[in-house]
N, C-alpha and C positions, 0 to 999 in steps of 0.2 A: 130147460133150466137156464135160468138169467147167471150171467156172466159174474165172479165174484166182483172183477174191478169194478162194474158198474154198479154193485152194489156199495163198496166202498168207497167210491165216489160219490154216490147220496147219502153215506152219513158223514163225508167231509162236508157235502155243502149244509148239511142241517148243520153239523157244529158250527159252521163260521155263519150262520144266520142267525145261532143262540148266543154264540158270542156277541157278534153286532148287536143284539137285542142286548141284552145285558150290562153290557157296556154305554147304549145311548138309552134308556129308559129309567125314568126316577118313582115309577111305582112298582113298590115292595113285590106285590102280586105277580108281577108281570117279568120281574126279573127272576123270581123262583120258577118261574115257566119254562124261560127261556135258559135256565140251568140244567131243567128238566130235558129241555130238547137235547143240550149238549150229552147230556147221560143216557138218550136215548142215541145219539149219534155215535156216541162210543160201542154199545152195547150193541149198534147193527155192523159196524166193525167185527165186531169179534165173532160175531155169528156169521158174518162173510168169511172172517180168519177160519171157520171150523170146518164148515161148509168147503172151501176148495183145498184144504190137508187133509180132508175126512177125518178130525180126529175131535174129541169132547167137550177138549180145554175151553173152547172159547165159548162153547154154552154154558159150563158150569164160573166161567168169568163172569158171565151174564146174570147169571142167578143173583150171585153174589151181590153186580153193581144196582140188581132190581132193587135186593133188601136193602143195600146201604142208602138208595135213592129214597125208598118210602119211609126211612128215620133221618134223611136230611127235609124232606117234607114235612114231616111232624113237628121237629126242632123249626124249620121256616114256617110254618103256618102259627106255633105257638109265640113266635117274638112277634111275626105282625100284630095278632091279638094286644099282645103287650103293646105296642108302641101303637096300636091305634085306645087301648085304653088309657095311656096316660096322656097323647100328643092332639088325641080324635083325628090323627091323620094315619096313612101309608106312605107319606112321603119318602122317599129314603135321604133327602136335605134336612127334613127334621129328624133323622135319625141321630144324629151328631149332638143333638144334645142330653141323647141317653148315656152320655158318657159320663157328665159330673155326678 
């Protein structure tokens, strides 16, 4: 059985690589990915939390962050739609002027 710290220690470094991503990337696409990671990074957290308490919590955390993930995907996938229907881009520098 793999050690929990070291398992939460590879979902701190996925977070701070989806971070970095997110933060230096300006395609829409590519930052809902890297959001993604971070919510996968969270999500093996708590399954290492449940895993060395022996106890449920942190799978049924999981569940939860799964669904909440695949309706912040839905909401991100349906605005790049938008914003590449009205701009023809994904830029997220042309996002700014979905504002007026």
């Amino acid at each position: 059985m793999i050690d929990p710290s070291w398992v939460s220690g590879l979902g701190v470094i996925l977070f701070g690589i989806g971070l970095l991503g997110a933060f230096t990337r300006k395609n829409a696409i590519i930052v809902l990915m890297c959001i993604e990671v971070m919510l996968n990074a969270a999500n093996l957290n708590f399954v290492a939390g449940a895993s060395h308490y022996g106890d449920v919590d942190g799978w049924v955390f999981t569940a939860i962050a799964i669904a909440i993930a695949a309706a912040e995907v839905a909401i991100g996938l349906a605005i790049c739609l938008s914003l590449y229907s009205t701009q023809e881009t994904i830029s997220l520098d042309e996002a700014s002027i979905l504002r007026n």
